[in-house]
Gaussian input, Z-matrix of N, CA and C with variables (Angstrom, degrees):
# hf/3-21g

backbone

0 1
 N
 C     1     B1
 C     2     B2     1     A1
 N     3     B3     2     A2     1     D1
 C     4     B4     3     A3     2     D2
 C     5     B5     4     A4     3     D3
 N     6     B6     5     A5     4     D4
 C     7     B7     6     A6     5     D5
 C     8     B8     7     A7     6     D6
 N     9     B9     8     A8     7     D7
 C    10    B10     9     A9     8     D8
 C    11    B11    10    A10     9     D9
 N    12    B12    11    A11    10    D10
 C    13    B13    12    A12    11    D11
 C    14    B14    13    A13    12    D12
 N    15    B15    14    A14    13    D13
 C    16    B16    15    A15    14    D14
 C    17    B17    16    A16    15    D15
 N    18    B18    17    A17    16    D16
 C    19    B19    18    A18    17    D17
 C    20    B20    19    A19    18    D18
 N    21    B21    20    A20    19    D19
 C    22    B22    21    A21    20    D20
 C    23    B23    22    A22    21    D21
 N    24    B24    23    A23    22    D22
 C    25    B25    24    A24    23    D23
 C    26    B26    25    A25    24    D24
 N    27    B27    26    A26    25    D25
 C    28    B28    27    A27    26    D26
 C    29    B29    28    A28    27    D27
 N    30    B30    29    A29    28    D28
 C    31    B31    30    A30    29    D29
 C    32    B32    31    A31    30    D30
 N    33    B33    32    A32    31    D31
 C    34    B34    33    A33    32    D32
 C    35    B35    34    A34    33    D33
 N    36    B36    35    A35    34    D34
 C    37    B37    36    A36    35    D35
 C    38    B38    37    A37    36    D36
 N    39    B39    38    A38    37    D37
 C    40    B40    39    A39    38    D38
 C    41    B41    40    A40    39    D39
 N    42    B42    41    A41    40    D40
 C    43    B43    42    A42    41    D41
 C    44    B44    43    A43    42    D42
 N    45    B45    44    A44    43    D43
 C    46    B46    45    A45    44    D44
 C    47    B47    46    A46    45    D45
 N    48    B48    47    A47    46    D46
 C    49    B49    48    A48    47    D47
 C    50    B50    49    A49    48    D48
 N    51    B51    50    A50    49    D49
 C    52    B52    51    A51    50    D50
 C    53    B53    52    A52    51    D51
 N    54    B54    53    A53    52    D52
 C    55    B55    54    A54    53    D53
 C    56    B56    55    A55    54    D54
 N    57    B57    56    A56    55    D55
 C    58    B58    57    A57    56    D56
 C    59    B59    58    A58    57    D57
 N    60    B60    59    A59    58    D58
 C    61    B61    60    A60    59    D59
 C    62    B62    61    A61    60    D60
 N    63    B63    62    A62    61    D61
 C    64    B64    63    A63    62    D62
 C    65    B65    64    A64    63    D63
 N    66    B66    65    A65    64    D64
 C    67    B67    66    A66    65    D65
 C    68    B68    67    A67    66    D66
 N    69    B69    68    A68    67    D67
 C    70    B70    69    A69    68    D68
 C    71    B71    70    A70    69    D69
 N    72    B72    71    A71    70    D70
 C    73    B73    72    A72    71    D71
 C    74    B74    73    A73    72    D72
 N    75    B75    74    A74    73    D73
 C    76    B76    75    A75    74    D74
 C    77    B77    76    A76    75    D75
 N    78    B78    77    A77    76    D76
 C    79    B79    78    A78    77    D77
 C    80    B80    79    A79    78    D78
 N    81    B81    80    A80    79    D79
 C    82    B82    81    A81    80    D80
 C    83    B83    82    A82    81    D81
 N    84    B84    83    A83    82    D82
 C    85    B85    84    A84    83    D83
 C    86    B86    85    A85    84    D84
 N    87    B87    86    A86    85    D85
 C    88    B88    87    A87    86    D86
 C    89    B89    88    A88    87    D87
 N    90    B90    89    A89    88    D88
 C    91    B91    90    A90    89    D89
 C    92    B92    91    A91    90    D90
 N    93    B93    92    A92    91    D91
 C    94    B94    93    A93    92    D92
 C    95    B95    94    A94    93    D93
 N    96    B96    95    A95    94    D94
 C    97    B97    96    A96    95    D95
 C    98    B98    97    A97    96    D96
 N    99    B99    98    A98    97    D97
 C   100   B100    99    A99    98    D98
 C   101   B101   100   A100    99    D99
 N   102   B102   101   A101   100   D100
 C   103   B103   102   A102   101   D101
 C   104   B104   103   A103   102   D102
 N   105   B105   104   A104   103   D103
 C   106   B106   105   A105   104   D104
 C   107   B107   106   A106   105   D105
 N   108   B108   107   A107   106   D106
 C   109   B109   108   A108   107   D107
 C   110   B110   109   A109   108   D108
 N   111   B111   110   A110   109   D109
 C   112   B112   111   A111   110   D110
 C   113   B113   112   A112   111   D111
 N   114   B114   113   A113   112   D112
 C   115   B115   114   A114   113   D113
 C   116   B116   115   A115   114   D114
 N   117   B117   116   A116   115   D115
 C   118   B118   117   A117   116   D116
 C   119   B119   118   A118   117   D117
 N   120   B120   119   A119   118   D118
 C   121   B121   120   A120   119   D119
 C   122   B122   121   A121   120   D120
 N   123   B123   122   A122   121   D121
 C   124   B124   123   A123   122   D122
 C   125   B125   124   A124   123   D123
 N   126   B126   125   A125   124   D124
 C   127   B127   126   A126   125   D125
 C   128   B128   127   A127   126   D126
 N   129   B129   128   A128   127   D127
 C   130   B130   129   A129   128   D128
 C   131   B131   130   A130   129   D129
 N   132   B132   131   A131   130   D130
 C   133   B133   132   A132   131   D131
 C   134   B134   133   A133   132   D132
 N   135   B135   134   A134   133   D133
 C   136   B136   135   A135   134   D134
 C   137   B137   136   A136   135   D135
 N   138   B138   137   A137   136   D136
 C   139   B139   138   A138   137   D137
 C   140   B140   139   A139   138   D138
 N   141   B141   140   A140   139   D139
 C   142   B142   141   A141   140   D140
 C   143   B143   142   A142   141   D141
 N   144   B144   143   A143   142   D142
 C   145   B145   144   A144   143   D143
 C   146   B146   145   A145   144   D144
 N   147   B147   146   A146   145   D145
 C   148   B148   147   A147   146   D146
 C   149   B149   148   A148   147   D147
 N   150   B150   149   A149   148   D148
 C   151   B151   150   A150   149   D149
 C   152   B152   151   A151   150   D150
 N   153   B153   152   A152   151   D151
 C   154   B154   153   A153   152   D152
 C   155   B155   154   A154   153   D153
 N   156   B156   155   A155   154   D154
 C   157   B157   156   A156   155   D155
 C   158   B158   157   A157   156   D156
 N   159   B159   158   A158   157   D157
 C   160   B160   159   A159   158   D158
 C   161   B161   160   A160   159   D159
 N   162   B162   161   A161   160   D160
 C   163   B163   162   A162   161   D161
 C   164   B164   163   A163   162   D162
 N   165   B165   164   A164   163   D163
 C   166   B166   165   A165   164   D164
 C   167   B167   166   A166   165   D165
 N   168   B168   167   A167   166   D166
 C   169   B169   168   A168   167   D167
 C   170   B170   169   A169   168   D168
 N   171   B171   170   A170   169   D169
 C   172   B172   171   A171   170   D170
 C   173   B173   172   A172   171   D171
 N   174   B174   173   A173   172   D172
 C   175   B175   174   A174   173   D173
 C   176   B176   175   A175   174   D174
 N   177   B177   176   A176   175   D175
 C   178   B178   177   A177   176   D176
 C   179   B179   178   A178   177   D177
 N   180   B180   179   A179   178   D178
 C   181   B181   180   A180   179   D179
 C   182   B182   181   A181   180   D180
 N   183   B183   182   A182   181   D181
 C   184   B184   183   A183   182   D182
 C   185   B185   184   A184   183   D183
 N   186   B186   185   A185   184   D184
 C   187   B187   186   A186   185   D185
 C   188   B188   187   A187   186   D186
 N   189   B189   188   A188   187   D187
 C   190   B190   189   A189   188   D188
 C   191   B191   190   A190   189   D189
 N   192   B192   191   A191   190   D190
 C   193   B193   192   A192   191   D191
 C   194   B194   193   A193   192   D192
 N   195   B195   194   A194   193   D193
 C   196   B196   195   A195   194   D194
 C   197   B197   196   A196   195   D195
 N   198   B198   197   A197   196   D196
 C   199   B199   198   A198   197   D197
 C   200   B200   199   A199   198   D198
 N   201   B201   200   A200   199   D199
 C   202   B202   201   A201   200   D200
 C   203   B203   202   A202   201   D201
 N   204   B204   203   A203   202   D202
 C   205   B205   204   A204   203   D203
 C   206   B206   205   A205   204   D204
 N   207   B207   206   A206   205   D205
 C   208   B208   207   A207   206   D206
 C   209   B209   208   A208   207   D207
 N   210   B210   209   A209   208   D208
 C   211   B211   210   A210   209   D209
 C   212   B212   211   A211   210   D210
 N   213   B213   212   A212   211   D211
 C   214   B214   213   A213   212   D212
 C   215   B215   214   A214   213   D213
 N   216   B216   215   A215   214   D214
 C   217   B217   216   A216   215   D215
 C   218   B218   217   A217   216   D216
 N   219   B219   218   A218   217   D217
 C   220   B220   219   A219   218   D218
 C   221   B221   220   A220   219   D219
 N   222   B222   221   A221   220   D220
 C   223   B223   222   A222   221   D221
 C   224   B224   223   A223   222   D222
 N   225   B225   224   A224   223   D223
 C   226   B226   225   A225   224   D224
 C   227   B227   226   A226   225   D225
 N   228   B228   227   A227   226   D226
 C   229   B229   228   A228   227   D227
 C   230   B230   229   A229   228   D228
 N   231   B231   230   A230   229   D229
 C   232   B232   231   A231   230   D230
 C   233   B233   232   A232   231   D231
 N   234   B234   233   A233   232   D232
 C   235   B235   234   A234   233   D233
 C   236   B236   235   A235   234   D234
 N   237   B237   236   A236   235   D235
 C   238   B238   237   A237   236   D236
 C   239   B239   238   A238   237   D237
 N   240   B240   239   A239   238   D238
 C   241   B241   240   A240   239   D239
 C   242   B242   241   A241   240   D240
 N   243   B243   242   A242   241   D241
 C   244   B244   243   A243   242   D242
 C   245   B245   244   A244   243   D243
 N   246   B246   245   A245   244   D244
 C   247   B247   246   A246   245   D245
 C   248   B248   247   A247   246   D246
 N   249   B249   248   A248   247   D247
 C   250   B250   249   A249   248   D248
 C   251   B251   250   A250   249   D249
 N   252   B252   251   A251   250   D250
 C   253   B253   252   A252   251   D251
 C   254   B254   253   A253   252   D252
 N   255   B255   254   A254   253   D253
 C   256   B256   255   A255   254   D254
 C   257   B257   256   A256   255   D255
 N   258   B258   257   A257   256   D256
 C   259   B259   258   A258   257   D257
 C   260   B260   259   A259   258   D258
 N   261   B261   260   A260   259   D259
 C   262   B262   261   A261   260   D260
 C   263   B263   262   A262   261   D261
 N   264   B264   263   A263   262   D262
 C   265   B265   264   A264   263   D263
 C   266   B266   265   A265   264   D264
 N   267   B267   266   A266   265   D265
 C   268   B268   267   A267   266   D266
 C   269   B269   268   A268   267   D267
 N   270   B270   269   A269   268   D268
 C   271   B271   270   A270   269   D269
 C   272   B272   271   A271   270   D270
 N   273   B273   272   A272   271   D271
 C   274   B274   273   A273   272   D272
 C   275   B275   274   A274   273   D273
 N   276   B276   275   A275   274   D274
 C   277   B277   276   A276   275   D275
 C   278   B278   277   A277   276   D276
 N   279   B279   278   A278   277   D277
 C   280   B280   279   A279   278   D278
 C   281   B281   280   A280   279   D279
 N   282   B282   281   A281   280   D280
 C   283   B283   282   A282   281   D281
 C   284   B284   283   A283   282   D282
 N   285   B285   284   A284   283   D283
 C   286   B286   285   A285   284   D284
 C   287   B287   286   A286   285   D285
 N   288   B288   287   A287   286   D286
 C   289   B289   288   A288   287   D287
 C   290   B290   289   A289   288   D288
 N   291   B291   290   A290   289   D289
 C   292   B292   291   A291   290   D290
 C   293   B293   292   A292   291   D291
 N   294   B294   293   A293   292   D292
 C   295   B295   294   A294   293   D293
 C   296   B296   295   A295   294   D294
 N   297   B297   296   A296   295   D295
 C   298   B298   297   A297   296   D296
 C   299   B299   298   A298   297   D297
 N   300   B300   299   A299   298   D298
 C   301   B301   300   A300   299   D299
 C   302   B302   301   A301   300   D300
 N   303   B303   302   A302   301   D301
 C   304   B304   303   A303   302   D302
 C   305   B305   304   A304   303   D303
 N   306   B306   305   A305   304   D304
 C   307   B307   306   A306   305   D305
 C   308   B308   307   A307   306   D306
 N   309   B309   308   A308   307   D307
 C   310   B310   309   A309   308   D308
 C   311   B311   310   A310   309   D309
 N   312   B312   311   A311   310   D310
 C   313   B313   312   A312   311   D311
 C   314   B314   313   A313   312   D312
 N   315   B315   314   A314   313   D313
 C   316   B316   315   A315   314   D314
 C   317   B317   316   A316   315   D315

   B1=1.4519
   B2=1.5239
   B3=1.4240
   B4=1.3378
   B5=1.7892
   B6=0.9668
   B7=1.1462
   B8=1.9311
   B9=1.1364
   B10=1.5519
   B11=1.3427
   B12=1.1715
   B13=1.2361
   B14=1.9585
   B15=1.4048
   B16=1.5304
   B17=1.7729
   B18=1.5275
   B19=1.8870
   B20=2.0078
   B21=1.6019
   B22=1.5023
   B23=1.4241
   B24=1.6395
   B25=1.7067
   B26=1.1813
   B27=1.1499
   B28=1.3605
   B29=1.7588
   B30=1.5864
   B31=0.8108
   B32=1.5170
   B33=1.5778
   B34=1.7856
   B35=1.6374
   B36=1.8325
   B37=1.4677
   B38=2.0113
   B39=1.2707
   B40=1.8436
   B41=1.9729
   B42=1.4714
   B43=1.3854
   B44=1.3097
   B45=0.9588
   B46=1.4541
   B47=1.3707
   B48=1.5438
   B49=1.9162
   B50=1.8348
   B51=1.2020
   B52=1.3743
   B53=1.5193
   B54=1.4696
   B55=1.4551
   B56=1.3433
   B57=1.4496
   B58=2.0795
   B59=1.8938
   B60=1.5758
   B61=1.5802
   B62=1.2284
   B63=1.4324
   B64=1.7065
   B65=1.4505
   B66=1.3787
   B67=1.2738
   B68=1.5152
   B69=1.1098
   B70=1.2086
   B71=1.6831
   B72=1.2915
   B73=1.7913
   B74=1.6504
   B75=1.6585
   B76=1.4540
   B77=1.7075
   B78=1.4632
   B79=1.6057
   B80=2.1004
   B81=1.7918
   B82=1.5791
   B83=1.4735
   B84=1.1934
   B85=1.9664
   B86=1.1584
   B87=1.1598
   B88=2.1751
   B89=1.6702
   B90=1.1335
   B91=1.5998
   B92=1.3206
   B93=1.4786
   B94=1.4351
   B95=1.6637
   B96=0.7893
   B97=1.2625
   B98=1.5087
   B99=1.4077
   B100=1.3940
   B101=1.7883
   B102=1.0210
   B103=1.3092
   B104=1.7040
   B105=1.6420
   B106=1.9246
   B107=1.2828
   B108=1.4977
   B109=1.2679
   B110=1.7386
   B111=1.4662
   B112=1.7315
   B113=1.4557
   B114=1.6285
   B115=1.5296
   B116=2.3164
   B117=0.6053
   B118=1.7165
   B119=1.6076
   B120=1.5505
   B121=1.8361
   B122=1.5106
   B123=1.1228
   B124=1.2768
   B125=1.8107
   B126=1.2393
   B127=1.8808
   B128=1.8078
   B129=1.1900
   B130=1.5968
   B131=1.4491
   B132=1.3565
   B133=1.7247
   B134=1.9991
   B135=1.4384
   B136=1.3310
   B137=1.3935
   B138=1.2755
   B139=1.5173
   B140=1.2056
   B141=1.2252
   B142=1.7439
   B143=1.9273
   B144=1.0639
   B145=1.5766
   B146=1.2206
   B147=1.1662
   B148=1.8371
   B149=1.3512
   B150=1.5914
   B151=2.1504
   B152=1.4359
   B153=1.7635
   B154=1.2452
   B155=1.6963
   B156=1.0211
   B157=1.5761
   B158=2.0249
   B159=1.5744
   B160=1.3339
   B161=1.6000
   B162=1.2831
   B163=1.6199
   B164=1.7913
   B165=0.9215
   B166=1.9231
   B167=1.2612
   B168=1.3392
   B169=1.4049
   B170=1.5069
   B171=1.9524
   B172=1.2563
   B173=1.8904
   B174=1.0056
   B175=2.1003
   B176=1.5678
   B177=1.4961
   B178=1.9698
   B179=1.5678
   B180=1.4860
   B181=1.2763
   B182=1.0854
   B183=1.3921
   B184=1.4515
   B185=2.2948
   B186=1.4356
   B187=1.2175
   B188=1.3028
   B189=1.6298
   B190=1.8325
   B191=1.4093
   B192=1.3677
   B193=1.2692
   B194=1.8448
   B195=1.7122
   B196=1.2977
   B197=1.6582
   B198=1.3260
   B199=1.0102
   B200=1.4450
   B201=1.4592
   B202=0.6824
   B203=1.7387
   B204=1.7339
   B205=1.3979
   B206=1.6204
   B207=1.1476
   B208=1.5655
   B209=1.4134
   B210=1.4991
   B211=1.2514
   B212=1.4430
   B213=1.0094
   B214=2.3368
   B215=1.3326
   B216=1.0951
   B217=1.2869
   B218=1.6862
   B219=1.3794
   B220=1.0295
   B221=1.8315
   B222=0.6195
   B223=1.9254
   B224=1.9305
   B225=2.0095
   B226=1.5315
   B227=1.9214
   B228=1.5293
   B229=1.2908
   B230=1.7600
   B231=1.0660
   B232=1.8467
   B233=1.1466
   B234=1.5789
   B235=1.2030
   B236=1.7803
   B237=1.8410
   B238=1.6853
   B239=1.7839
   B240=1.5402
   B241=1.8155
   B242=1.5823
   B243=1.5296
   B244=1.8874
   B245=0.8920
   B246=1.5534
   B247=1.7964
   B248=1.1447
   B249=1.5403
   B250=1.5706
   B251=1.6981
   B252=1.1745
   B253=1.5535
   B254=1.5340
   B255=1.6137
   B256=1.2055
   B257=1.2689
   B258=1.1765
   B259=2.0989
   B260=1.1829
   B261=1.5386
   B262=1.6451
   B263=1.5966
   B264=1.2868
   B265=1.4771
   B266=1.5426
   B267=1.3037
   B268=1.0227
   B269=1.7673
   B270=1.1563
   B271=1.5589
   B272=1.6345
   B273=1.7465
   B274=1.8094
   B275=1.4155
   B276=1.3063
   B277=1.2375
   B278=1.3723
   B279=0.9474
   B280=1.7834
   B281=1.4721
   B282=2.1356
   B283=1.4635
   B284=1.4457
   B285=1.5213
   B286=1.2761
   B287=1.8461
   B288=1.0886
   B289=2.0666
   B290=2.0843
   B291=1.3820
   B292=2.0587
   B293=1.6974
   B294=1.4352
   B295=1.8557
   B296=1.1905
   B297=1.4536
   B298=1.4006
   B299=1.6477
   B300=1.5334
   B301=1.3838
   B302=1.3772
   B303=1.2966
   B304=1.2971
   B305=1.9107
   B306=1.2897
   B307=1.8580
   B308=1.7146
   B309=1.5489
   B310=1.0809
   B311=1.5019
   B312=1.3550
   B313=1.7172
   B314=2.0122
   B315=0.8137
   B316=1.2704
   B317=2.0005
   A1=108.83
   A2=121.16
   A3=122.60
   A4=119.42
   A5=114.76
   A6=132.22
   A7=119.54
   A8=109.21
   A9=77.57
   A10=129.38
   A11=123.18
   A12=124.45
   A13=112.36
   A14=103.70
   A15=113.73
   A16=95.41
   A17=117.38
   A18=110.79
   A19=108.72
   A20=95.35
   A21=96.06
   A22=119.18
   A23=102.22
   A24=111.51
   A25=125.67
   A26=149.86
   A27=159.68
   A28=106.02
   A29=128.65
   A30=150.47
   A31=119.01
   A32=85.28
   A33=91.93
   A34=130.26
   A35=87.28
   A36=79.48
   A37=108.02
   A38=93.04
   A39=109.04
   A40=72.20
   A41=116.90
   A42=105.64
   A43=148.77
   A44=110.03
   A45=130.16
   A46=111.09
   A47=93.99
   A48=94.52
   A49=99.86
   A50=107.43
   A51=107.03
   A52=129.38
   A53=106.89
   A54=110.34
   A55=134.43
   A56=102.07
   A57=137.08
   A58=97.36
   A59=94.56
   A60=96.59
   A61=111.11
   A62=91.73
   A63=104.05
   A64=92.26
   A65=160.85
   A66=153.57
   A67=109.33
   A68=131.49
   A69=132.27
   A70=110.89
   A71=93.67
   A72=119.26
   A73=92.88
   A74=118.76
   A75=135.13
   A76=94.72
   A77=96.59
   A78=124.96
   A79=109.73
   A80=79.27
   A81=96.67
   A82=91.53
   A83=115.28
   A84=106.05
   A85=90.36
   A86=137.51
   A87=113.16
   A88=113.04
   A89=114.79
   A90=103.85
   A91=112.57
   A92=114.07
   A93=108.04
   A94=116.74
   A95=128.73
   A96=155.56
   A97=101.46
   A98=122.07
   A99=119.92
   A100=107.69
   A101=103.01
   A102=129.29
   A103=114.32
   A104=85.10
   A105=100.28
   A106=102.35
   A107=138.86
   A108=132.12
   A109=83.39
   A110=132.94
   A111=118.04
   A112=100.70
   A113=120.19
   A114=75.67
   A115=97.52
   A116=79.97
   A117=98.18
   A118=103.51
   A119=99.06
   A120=116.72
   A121=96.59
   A122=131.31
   A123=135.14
   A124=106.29
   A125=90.96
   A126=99.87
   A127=116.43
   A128=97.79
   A129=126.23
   A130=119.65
   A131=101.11
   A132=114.46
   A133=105.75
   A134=94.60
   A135=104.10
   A136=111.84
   A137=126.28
   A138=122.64
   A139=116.89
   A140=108.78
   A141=131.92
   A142=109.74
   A143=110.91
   A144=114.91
   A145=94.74
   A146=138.84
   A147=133.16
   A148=90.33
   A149=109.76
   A150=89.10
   A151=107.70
   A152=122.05
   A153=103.72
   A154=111.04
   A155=112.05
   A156=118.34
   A157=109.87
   A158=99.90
   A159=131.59
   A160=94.89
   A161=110.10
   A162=136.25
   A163=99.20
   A164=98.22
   A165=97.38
   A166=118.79
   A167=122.92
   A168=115.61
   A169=123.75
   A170=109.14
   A171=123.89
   A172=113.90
   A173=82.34
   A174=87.44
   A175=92.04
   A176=111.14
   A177=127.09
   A178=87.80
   A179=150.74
   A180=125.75
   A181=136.72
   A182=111.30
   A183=150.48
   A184=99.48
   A185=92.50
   A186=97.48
   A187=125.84
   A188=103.02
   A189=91.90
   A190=112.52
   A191=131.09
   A192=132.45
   A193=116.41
   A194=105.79
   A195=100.98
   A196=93.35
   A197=145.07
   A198=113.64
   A199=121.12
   A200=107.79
   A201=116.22
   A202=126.79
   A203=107.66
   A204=124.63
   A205=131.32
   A206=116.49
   A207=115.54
   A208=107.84
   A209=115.80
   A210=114.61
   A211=118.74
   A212=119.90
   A213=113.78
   A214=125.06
   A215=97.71
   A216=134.80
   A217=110.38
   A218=131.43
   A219=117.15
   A220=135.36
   A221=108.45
   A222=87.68
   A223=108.01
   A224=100.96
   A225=92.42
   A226=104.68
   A227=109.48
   A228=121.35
   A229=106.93
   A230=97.52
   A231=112.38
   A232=111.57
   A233=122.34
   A234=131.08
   A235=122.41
   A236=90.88
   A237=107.99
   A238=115.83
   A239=90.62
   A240=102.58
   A241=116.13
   A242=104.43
   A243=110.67
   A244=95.82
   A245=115.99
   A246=110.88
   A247=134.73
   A248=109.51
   A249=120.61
   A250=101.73
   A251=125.15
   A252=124.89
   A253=95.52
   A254=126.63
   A255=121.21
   A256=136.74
   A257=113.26
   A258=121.86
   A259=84.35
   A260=137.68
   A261=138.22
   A262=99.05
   A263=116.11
   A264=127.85
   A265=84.09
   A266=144.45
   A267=118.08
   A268=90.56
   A269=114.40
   A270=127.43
   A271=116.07
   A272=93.74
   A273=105.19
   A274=103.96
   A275=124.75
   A276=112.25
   A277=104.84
   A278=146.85
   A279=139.54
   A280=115.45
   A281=113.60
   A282=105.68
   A283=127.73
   A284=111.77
   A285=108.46
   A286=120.44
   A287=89.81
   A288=85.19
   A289=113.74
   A290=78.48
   A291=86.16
   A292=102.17
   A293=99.97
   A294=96.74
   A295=79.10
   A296=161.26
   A297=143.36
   A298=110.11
   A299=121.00
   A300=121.00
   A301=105.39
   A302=108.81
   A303=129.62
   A304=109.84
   A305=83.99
   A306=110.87
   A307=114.60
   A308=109.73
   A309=126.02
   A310=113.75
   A311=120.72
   A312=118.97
   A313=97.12
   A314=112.22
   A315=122.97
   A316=117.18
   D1=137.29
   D2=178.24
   D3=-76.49
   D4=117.11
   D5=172.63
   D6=-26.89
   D7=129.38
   D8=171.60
   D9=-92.97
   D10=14.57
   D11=162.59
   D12=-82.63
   D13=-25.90
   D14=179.36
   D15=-76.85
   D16=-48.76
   D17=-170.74
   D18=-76.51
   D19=1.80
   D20=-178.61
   D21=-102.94
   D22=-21.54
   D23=144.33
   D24=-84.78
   D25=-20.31
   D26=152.18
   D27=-46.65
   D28=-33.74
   D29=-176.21
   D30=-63.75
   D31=-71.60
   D32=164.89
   D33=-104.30
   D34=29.75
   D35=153.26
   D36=-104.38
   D37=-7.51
   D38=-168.22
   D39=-64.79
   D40=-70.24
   D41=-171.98
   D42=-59.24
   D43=-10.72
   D44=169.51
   D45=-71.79
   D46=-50.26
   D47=-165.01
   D48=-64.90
   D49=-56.22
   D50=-177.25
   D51=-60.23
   D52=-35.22
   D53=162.71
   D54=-55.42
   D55=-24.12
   D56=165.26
   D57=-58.27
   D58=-49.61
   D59=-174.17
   D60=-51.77
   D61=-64.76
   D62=-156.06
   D63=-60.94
   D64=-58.05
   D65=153.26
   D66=-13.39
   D67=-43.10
   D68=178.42
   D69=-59.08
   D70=-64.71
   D71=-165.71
   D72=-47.71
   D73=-50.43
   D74=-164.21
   D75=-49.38
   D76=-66.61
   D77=-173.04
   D78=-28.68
   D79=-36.48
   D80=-151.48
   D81=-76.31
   D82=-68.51
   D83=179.15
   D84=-52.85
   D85=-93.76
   D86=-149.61
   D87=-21.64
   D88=-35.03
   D89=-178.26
   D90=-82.90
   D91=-24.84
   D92=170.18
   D93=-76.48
   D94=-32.36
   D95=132.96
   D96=-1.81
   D97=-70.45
   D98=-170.58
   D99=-111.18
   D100=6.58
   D101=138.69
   D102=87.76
   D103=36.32
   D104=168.44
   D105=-88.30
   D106=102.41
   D107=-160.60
   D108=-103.07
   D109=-11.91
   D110=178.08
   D111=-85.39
   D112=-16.08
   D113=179.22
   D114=-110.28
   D115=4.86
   D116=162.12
   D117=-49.28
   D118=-76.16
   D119=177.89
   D120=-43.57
   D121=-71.18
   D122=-145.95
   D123=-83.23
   D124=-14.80
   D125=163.85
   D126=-70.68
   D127=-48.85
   D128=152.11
   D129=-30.29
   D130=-77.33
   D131=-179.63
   D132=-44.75
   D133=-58.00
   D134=-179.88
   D135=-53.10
   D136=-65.25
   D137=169.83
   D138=-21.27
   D139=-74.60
   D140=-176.33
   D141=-48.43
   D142=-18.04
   D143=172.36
   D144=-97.93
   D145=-68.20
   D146=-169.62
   D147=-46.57
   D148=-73.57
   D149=-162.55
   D150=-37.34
   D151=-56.60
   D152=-158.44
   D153=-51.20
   D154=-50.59
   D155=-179.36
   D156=-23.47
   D157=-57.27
   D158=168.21
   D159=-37.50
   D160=-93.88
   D161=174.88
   D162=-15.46
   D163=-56.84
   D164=-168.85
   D165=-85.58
   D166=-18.34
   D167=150.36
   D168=-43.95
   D169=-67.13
   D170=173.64
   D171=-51.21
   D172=-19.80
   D173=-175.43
   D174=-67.06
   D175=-58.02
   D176=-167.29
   D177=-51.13
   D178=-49.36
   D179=-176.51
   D180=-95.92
   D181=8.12
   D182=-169.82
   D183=-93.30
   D184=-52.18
   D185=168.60
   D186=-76.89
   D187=-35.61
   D188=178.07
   D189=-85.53
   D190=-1.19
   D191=170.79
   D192=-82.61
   D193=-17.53
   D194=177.44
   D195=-100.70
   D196=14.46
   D197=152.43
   D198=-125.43
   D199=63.79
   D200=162.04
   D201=104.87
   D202=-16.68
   D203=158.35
   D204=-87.63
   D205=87.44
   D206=-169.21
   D207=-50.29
   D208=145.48
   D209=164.47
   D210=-107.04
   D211=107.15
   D212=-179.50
   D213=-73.50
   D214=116.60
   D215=177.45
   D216=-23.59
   D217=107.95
   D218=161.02
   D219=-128.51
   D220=178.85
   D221=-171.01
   D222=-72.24
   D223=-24.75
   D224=175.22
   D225=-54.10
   D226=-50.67
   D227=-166.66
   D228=-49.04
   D229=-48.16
   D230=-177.12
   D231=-53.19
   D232=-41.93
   D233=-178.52
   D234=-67.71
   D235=-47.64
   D236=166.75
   D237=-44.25
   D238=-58.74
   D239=179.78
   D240=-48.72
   D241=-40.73
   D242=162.73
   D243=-46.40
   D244=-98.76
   D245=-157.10
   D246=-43.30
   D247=-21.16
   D248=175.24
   D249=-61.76
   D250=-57.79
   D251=-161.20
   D252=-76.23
   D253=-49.27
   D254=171.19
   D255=-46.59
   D256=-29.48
   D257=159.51
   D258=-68.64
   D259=-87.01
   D260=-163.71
   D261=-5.02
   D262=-51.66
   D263=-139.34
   D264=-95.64
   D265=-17.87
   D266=-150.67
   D267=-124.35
   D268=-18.77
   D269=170.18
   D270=-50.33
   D271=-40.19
   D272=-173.22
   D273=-88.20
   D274=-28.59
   D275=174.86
   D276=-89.98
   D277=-55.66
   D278=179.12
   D279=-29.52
   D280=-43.90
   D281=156.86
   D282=-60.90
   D283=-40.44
   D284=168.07
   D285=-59.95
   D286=-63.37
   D287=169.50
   D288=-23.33
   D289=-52.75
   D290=-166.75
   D291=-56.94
   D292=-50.28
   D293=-171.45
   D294=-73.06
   D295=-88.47
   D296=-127.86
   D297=-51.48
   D298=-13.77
   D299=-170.96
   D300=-105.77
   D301=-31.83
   D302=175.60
   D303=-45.05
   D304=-60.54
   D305=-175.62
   D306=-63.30
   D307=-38.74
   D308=177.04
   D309=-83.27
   D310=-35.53
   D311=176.49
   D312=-89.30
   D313=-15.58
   D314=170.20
   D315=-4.73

């Protein structure tokens, strides 16, 4: 069983990485926005590596809980799992934002 001092670093590293994202994704429409769509993309790219970073932490307890090691539930963890889906959420719209500026400065 993971420790909670081990699922409370595991925690805020799930938050960090993704909070990097969602900063990214944010970053990424403002430039489309004023209508640098290369460094927009590459605001993007960057995002999309921090979440995963994010992403593969939560995968490591995701896996040791399906074989057989529970992980317990805690409000740091609850909080991580927010931000994890909340970059998600902010990744799909930030691509959409760029082509919507893209299409419109067109």
């Amino acid at each position: 069983m993971t420790s909670f001092e081990e699922l409370t670093s595991t925690s805020f590293e799930i938050i960090a990485a993704v909070g990097a994202a969602r900063s990214c994704y944010i970053e990424a429409i403002h430039q489309a926005k004023n209508g640098d769509f290369e460094a927009a993309g590459a605001s993007i790219a960057q995002g999309r590596e921090l979440y995963a970073t994010g992403h593969h932490a939560h995968l490591g307890l995701i896996q040791q809980e399906a074989s057989g090691d529970p992980t317990p539930m805690c409000l740091m963890l609850t909080h991580a799992e927010d931000q994890l889906m909340s970059a998600e959420g902010f990744g799909i719209l930030a691509e959409e934002f760029v082509d919507m500026y893209k299409a419109v400065r067109g």
